[in-house]
Backbone of each chain as nested JSON, in Angstrom:
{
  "chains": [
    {"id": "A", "residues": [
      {"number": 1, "name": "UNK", "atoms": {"N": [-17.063, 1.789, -4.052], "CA": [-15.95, 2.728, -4.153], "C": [-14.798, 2.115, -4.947]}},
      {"number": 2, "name": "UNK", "atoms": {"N": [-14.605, 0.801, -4.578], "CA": [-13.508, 0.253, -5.566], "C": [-13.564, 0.454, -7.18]}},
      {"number": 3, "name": "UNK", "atoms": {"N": [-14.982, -0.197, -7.479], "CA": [-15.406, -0.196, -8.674], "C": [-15.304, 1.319, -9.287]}},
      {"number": 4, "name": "UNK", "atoms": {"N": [-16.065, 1.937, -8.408], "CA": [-15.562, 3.524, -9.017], "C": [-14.191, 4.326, -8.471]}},
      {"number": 5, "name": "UNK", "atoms": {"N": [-13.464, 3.963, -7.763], "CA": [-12.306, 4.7, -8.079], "C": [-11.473, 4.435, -9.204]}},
      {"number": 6, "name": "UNK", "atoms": {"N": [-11.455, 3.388, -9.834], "CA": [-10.597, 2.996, -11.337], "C": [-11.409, 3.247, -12.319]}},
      {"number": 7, "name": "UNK", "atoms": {"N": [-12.977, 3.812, -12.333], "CA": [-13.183, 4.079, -13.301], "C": [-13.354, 5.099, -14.11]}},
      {"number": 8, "name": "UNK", "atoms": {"N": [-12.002, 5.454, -14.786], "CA": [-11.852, 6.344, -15.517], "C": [-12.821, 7.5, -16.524]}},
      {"number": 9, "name": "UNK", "atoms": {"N": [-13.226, 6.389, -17.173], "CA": [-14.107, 6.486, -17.994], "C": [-15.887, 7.22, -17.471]}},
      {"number": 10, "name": "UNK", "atoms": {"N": [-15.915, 6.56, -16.269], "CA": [-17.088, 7.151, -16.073], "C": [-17.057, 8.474, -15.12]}},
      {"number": 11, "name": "UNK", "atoms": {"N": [-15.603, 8.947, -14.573], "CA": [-14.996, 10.269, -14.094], "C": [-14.974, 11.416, -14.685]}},
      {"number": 12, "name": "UNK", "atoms": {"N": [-14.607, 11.184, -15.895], "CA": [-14.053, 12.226, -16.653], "C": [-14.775, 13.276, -16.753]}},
      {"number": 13, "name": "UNK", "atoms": {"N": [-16.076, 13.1, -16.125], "CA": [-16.779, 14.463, -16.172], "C": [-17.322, 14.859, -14.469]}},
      {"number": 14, "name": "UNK", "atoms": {"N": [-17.27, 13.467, -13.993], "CA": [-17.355, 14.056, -12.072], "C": [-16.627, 13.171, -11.612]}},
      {"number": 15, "name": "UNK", "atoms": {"N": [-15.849, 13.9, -10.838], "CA": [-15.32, 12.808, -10.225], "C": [-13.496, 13.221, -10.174]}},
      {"number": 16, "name": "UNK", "atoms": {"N": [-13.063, 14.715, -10.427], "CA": [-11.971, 15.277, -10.402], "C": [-11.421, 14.896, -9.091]}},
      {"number": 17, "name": "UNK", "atoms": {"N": [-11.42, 14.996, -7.613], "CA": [-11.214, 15.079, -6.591], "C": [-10.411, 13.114, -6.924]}},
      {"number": 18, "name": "UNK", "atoms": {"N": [-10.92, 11.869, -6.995], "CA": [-10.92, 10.453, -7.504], "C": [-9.492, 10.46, -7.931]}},
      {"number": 19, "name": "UNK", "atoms": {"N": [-10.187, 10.904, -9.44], "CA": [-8.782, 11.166, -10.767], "C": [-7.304, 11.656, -9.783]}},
      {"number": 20, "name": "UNK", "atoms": {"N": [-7.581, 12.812, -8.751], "CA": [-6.564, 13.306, -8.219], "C": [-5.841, 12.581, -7.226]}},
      {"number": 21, "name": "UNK", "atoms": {"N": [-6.924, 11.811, -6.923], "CA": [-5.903, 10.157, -5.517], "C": [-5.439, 9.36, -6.284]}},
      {"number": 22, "name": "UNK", "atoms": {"N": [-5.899, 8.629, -7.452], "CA": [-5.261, 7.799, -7.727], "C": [-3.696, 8.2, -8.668]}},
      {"number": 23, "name": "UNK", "atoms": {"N": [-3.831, 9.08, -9.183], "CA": [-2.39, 9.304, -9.54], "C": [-1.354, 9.86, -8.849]}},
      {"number": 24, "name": "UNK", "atoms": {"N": [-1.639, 10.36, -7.707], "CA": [-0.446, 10.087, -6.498], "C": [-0.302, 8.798, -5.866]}},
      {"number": 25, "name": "UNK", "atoms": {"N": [-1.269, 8.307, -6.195], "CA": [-1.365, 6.874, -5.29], "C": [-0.388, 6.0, -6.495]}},
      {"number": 26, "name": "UNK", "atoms": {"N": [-0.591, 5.918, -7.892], "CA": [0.371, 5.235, -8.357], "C": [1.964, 5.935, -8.247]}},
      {"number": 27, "name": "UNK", "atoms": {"N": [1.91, 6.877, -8.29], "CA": [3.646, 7.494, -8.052], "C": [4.146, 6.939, -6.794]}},
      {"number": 28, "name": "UNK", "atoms": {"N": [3.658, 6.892, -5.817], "CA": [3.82, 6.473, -4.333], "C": [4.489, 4.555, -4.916]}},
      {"number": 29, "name": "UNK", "atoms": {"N": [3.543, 4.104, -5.749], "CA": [3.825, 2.82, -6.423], "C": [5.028, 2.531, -6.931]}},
      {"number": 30, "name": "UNK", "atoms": {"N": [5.505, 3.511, -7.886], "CA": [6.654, 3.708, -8.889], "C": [7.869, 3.803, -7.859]}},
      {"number": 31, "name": "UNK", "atoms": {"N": [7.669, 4.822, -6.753], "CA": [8.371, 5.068, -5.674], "C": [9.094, 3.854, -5.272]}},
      {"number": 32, "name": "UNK", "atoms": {"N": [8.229, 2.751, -4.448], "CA": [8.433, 1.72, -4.293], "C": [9.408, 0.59, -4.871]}},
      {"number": 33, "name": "UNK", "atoms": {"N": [8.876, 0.33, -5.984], "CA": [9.381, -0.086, -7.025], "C": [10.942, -0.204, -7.321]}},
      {"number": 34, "name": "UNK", "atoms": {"N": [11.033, 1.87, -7.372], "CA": [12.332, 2.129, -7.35], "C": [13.431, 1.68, -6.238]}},
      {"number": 35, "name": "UNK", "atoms": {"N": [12.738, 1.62, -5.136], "CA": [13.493, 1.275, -4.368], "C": [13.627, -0.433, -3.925]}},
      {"number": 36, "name": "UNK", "atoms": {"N": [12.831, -1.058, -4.303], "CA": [13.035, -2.59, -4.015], "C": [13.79, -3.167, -5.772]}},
      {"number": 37, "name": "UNK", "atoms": {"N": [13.598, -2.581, -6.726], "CA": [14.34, -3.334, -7.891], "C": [15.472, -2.914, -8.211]}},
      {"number": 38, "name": "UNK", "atoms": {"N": [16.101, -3.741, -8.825], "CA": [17.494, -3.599, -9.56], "C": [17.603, -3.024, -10.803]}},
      {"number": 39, "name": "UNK", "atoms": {"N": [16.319, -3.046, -11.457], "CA": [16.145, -2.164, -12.681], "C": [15.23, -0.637, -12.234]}},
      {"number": 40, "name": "UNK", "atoms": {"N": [15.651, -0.073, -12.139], "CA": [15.07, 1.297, -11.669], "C": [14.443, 1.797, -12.597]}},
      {"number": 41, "name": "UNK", "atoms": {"N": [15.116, 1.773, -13.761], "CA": [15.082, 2.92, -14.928], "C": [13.743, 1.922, -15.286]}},
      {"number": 42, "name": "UNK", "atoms": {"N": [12.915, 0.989, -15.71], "CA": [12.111, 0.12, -15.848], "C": [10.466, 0.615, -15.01]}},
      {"number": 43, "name": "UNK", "atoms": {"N": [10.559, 1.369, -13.951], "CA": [9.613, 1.599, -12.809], "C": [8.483, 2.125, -13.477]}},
      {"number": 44, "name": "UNK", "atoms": {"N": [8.718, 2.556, -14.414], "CA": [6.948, 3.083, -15.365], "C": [6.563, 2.071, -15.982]}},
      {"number": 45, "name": "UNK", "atoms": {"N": [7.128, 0.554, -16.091], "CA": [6.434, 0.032, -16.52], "C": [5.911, -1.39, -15.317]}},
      {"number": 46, "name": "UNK", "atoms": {"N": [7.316, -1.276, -14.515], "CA": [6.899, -2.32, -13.658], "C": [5.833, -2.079, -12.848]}},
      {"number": 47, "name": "UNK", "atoms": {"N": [5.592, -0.725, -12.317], "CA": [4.71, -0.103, -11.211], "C": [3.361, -0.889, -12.132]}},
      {"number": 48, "name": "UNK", "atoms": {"N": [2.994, -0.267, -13.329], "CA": [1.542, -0.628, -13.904], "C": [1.222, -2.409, -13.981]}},
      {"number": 49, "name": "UNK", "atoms": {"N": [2.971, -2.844, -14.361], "CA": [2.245, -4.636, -14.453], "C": [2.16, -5.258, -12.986]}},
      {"number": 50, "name": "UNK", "atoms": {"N": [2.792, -4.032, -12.137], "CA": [2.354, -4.85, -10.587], "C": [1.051, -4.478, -9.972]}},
      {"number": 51, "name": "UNK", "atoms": {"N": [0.434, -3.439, -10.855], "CA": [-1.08, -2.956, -10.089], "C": [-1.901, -3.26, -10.838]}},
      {"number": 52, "name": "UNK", "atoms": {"N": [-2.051, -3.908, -12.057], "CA": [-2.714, -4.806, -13.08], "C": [-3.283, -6.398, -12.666]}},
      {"number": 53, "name": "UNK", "atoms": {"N": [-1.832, -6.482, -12.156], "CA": [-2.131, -7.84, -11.454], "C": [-2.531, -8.042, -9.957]}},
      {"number": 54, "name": "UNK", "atoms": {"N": [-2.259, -7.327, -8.965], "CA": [-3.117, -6.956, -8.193], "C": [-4.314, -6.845, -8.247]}},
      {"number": 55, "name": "UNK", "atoms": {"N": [-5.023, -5.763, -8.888], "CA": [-6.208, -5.444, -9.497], "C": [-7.01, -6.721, -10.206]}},
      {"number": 56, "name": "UNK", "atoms": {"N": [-6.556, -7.629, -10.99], "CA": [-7.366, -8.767, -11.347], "C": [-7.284, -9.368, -10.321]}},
      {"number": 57, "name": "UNK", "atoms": {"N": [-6.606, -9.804, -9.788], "CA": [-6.599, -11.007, -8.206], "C": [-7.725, -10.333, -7.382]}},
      {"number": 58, "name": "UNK", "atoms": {"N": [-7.741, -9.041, -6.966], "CA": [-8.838, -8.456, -6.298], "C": [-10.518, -8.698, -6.885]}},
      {"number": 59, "name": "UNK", "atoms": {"N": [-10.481, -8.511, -8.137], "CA": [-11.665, -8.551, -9.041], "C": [-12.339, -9.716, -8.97]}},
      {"number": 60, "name": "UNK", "atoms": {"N": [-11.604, -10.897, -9.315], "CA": [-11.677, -11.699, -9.611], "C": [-11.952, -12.8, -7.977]}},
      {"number": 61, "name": "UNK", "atoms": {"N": [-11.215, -12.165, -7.37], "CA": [-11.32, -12.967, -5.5], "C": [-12.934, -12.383, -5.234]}},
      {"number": 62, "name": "UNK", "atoms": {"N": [-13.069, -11.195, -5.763], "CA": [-14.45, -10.371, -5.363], "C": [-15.542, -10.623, -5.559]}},
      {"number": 63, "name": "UNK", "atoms": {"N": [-15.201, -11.3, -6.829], "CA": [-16.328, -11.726, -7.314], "C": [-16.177, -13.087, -7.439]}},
      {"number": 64, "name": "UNK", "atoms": {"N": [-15.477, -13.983, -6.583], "CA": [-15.935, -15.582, -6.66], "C": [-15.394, -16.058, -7.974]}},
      {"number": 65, "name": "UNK", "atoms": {"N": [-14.623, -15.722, -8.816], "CA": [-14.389, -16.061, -9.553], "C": [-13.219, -17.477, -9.172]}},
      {"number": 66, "name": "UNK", "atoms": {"N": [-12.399, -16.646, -8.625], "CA": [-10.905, -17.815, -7.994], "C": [-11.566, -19.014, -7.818]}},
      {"number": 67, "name": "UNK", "atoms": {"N": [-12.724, -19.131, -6.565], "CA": [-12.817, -20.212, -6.115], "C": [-13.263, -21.665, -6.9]}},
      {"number": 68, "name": "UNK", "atoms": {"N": [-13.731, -21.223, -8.248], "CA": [-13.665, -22.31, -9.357], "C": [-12.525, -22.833, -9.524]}},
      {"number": 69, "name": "UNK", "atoms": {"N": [-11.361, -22.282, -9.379], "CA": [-10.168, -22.833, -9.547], "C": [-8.787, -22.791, -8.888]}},
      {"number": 70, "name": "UNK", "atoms": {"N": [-9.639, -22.504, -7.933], "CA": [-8.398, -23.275, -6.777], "C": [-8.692, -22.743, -5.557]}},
      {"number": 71, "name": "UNK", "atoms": {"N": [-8.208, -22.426, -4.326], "CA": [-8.563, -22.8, -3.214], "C": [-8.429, -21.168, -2.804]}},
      {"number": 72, "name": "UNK", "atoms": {"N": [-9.243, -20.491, -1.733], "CA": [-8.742, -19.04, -0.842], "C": [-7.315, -19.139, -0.747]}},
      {"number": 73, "name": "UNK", "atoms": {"N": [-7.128, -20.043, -0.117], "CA": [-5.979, -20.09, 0.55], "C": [-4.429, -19.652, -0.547]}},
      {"number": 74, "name": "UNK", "atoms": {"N": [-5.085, -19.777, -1.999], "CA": [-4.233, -19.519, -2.85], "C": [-3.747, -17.965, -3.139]}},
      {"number": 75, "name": "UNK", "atoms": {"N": [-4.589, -16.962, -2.682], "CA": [-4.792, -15.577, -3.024], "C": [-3.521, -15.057, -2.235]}},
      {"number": 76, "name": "UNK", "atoms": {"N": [-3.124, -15.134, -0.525], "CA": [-1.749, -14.387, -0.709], "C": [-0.795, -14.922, -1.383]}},
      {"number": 77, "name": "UNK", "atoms": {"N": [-0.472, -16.503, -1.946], "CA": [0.341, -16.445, -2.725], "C": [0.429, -15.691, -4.279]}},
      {"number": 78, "name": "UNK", "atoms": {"N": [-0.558, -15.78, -4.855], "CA": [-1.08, -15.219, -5.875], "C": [-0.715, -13.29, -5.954]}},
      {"number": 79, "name": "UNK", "atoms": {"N": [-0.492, -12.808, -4.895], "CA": [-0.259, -11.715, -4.689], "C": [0.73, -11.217, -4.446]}},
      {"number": 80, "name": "UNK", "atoms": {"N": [1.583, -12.101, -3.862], "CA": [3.052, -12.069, -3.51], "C": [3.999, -12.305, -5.108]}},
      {"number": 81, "name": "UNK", "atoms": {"N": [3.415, -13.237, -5.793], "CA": [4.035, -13.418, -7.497], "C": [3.272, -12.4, -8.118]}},
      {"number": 82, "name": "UNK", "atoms": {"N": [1.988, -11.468, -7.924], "CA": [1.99, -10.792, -8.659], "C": [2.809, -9.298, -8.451]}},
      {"number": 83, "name": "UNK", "atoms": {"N": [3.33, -9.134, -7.274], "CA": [4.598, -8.455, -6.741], "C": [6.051, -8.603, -7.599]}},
      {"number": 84, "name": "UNK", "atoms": {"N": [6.565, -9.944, -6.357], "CA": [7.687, -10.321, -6.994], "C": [7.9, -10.588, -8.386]}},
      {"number": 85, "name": "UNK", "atoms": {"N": [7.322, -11.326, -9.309], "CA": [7.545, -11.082, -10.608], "C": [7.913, -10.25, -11.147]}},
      {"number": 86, "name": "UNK", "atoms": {"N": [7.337, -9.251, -11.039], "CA": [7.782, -8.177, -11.372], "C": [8.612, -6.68, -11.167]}},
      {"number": 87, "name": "UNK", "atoms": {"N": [9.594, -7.407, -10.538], "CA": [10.515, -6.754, -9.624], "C": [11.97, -6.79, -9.943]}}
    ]},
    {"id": "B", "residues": [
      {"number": 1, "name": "UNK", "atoms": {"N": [-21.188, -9.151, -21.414], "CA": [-20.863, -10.174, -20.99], "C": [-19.539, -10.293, -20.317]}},
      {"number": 2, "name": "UNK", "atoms": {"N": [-18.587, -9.877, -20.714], "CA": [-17.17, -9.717, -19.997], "C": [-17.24, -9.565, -18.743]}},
      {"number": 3, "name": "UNK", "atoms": {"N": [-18.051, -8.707, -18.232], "CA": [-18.404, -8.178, -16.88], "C": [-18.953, -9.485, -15.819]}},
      {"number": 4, "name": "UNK", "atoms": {"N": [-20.311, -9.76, -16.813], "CA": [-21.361, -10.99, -16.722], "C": [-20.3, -12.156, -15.993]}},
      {"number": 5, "name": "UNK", "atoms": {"N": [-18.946, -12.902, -17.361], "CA": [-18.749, -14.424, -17.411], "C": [-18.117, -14.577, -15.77]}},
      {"number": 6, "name": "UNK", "atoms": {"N": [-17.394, -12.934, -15.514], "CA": [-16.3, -13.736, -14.524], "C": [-17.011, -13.04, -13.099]}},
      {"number": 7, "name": "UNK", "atoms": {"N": [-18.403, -13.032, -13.141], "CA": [-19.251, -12.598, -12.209], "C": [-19.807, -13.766, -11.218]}},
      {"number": 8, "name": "UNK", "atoms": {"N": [-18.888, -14.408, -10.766], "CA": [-19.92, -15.752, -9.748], "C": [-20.501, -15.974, -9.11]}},
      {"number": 9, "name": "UNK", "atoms": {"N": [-20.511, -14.925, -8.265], "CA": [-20.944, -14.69, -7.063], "C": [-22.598, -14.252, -7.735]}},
      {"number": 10, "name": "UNK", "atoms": {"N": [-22.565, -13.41, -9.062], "CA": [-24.121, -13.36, -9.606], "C": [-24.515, -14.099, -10.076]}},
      {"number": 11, "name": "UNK", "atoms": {"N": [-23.496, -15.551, -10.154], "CA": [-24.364, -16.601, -11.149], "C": [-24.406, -17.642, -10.497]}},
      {"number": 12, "name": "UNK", "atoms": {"N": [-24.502, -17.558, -9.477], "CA": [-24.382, -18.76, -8.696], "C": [-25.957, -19.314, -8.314]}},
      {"number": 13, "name": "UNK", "atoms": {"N": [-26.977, -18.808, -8.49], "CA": [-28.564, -19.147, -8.828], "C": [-28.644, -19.387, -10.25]}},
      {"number": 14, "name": "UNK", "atoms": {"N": [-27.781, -18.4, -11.219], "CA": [-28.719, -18.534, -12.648], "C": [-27.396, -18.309, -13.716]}},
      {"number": 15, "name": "UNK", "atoms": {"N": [-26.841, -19.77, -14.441], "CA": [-25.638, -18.795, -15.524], "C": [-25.177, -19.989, -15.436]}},
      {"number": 16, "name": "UNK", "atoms": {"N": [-25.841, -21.578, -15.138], "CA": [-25.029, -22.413, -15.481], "C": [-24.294, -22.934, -16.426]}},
      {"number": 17, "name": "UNK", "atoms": {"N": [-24.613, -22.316, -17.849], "CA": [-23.749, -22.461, -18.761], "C": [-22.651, -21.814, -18.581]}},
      {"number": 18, "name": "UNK", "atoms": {"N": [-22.479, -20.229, -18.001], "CA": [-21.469, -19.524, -18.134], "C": [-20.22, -20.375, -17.168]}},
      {"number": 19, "name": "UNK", "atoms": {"N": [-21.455, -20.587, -16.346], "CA": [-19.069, -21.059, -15.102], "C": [-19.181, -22.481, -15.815]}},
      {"number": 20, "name": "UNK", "atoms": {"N": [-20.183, -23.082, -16.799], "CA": [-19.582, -24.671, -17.099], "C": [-18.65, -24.462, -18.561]}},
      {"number": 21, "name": "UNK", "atoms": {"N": [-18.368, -22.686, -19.104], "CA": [-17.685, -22.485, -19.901], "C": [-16.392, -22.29, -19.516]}},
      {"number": 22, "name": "UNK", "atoms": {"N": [-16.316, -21.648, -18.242], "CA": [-15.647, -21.082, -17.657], "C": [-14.245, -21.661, -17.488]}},
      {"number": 23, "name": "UNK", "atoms": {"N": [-14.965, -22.685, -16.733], "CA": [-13.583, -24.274, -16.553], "C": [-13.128, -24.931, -16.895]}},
      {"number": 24, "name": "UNK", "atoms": {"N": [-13.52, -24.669, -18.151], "CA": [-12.645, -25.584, -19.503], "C": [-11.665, -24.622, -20.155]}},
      {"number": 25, "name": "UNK", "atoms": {"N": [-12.277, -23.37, -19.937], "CA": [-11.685, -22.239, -20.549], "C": [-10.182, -22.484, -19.93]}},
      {"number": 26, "name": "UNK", "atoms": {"N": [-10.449, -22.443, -18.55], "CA": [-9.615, -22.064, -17.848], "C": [-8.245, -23.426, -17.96]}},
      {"number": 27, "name": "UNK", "atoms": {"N": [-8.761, -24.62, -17.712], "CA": [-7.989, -26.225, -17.734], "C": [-7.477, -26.212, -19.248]}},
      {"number": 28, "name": "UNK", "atoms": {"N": [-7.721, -25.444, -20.134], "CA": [-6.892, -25.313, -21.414], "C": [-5.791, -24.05, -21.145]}},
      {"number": 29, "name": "UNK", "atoms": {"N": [-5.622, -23.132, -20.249], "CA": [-4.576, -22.234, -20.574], "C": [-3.884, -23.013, -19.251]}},
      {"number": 30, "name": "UNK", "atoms": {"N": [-4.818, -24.021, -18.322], "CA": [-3.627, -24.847, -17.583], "C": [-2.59, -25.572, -18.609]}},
      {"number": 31, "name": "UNK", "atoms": {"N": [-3.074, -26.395, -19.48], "CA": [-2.878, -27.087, -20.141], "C": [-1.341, -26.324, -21.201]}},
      {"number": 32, "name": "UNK", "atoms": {"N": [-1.869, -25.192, -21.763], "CA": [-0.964, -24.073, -22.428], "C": [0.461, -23.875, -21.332]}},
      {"number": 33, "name": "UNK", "atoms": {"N": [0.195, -23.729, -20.229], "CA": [1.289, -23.309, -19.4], "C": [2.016, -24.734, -19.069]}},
      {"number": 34, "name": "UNK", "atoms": {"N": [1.396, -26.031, -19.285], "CA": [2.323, -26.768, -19.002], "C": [3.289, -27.352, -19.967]}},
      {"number": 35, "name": "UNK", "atoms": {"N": [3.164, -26.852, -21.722], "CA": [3.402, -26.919, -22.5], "C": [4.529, -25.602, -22.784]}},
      {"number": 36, "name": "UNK", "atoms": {"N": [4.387, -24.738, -22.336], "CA": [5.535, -23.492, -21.97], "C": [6.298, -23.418, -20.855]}},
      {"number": 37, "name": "UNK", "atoms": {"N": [6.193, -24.169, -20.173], "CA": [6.954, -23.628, -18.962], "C": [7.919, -25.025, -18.442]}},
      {"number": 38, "name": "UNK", "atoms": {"N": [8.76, -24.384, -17.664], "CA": [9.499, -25.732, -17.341], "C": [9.304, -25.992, -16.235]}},
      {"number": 39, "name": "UNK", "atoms": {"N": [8.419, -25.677, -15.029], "CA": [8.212, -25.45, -13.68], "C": [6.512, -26.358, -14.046]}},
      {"number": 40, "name": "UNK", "atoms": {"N": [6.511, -27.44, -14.806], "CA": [4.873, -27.645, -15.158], "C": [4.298, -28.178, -13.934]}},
      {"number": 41, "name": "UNK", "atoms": {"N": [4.823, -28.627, -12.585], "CA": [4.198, -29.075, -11.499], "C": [3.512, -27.78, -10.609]}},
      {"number": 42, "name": "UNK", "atoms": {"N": [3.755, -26.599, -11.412], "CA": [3.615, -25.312, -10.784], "C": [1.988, -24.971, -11.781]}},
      {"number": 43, "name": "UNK", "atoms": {"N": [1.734, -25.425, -12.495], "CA": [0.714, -25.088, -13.187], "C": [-0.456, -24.212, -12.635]}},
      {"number": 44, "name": "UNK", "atoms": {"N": [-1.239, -25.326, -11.773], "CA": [-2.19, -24.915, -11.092], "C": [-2.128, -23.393, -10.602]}},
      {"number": 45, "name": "UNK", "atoms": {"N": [-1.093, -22.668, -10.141], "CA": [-0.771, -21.481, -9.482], "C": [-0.072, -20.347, -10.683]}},
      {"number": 46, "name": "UNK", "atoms": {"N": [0.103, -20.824, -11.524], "CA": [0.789, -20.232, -12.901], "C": [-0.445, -19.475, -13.494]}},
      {"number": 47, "name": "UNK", "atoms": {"N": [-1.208, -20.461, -14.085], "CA": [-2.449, -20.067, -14.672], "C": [-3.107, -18.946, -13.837]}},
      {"number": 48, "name": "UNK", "atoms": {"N": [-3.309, -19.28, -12.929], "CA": [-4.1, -17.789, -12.498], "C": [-3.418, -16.821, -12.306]}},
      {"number": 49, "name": "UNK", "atoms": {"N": [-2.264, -17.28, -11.921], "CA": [-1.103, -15.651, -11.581], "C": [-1.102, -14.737, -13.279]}},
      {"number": 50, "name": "UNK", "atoms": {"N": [-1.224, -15.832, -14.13], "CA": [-1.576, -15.014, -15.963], "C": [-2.949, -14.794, -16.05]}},
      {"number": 51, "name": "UNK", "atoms": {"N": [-4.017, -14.819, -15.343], "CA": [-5.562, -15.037, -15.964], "C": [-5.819, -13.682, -14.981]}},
      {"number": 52, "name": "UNK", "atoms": {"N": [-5.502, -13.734, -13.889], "CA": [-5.714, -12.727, -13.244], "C": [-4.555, -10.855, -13.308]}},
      {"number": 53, "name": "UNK", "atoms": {"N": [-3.755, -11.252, -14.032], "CA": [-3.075, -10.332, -14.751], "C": [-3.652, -10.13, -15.85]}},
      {"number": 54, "name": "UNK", "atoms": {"N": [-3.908, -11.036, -16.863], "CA": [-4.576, -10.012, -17.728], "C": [-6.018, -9.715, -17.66]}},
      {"number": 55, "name": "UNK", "atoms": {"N": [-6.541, -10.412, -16.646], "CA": [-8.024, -9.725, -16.521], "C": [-7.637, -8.279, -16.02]}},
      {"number": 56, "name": "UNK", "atoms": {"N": [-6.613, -7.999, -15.083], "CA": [-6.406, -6.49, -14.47], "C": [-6.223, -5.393, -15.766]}},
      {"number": 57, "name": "UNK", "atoms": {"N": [-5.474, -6.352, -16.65], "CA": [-4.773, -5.396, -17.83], "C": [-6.446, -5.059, -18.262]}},
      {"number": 58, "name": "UNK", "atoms": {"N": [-7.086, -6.049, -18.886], "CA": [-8.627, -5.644, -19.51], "C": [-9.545, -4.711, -18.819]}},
      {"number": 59, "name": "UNK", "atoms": {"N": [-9.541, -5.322, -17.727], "CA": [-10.424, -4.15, -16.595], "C": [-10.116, -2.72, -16.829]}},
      {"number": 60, "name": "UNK", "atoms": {"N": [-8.623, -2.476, -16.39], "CA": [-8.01, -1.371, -16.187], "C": [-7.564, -0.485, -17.548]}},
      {"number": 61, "name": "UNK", "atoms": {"N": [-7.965, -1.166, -18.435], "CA": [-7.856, -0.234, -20.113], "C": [-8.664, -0.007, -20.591]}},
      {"number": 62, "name": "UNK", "atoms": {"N": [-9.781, -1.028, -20.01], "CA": [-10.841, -0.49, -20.733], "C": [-12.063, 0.318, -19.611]}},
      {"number": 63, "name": "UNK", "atoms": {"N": [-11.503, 0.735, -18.434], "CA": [-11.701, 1.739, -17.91], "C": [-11.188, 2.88, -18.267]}},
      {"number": 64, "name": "UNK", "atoms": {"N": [-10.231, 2.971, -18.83], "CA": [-9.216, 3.696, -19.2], "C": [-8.524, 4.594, -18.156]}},
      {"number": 65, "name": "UNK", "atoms": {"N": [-8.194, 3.269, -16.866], "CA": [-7.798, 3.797, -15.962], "C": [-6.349, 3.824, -16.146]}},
      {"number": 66, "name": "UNK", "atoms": {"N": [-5.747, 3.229, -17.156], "CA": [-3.979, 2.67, -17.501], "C": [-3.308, 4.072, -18.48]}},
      {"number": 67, "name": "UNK", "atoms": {"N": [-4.401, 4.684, -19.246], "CA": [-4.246, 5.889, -19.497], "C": [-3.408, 6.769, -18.87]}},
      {"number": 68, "name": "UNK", "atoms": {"N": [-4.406, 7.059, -17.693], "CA": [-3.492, 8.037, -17.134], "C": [-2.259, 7.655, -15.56]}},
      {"number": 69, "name": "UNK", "atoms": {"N": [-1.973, 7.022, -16.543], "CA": [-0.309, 6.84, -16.143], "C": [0.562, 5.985, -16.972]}},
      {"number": 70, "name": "UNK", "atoms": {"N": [0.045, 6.377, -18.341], "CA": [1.019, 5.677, -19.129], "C": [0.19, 6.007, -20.32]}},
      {"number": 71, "name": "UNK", "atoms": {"N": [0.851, 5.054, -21.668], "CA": [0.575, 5.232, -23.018], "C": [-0.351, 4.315, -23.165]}},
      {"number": 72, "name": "UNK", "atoms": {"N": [-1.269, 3.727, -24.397], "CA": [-1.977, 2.806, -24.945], "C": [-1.132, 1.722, -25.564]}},
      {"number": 73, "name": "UNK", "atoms": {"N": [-0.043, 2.514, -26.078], "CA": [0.95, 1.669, -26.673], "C": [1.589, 0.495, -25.515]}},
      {"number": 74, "name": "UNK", "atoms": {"N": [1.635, 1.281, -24.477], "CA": [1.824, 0.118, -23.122], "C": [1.327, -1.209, -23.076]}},
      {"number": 75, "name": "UNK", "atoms": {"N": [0.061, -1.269, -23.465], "CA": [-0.5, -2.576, -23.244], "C": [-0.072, -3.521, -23.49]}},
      {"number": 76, "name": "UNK", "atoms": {"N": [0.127, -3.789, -25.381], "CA": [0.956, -4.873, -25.615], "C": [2.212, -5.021, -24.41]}},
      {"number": 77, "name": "UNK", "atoms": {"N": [2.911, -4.58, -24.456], "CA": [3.509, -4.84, -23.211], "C": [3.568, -5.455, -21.875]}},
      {"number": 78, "name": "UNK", "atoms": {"N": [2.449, -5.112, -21.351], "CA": [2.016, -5.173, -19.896], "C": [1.232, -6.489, -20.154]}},
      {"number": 79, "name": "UNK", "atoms": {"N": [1.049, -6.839, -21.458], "CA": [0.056, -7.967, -21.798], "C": [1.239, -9.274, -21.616]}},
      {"number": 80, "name": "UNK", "atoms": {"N": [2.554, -8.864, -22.684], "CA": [3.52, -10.04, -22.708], "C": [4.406, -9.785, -21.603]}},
      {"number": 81, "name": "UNK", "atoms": {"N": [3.929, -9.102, -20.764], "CA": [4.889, -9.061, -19.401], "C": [4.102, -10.169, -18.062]}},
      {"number": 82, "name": "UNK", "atoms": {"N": [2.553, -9.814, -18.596], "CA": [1.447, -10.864, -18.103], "C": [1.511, -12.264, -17.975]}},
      {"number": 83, "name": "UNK", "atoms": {"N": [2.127, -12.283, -19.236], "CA": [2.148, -13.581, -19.446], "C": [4.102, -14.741, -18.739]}},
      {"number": 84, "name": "UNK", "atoms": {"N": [4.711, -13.689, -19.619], "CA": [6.199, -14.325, -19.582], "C": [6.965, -14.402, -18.229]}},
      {"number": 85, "name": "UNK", "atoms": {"N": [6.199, -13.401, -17.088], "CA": [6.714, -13.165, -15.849], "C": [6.417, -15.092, -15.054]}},
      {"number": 86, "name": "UNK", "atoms": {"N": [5.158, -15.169, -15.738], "CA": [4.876, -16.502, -14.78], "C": [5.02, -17.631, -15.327]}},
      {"number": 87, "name": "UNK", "atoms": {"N": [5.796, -17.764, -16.584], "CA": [6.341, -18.882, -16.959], "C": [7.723, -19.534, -16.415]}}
    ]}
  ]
}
């Protein structure tokens, strides 16, 4: 389900009901955003570089990739800067 | 292959070339960040907070899941936002 809820590409012809969660689900994001940063007017772009980076940390934890280079234990920090950074 | 390199968890019987590419790949953009950044004792945690951002950016565009909630023109963006947030 992960793999196929972001995938766009292979939706576009089934999969309308998908397409329709995730773009409330990012506004709900932007929402956020707006309300924890100091740059507001910025929130269309911060919302996407904070669910970008999320999204690779997930991918990448999922698939064993991390643990070549550095420890589990690194992933909530890793998630918390891919937050705050961009805030 | 994109899919394939950062797949470990599938190569962990068969792909020993791929993760022995992997970690050099990776100990050179350590290497890059300690040469940019002024926080270089932070390295180790730098590098992936950028490797795993722009793997999200790649995943997620070329799903063309970034589409719909934003422009194409975004990327560059979200790419040097990838990067400069964790320096």
């Amino acid at each position: 389900m992960f793999e196929l809820m972001f995938h766009h590409d292979l939706l576009d012809g089934a999969g309308a009901n998908l397409r329709a969660t995730t773009v409330p689900l990012f506004e709900s994001l932007v929402a956020l955003v707006e309300q924890a940063s100091d740059r507001s007017d910025d929130s269309r772009m911060q919302a996407p570089a904070i669910q970008t980076g999320r999204h690779g940390i997930a991918v990448l934890s999922s698939n064993r990739a991390l643990e070549l280079v550095g420890s589990r234990r690194d992933i909530p920090v890793l998630v918390e800067r891919a937050v705050s950074a961009h805030l």
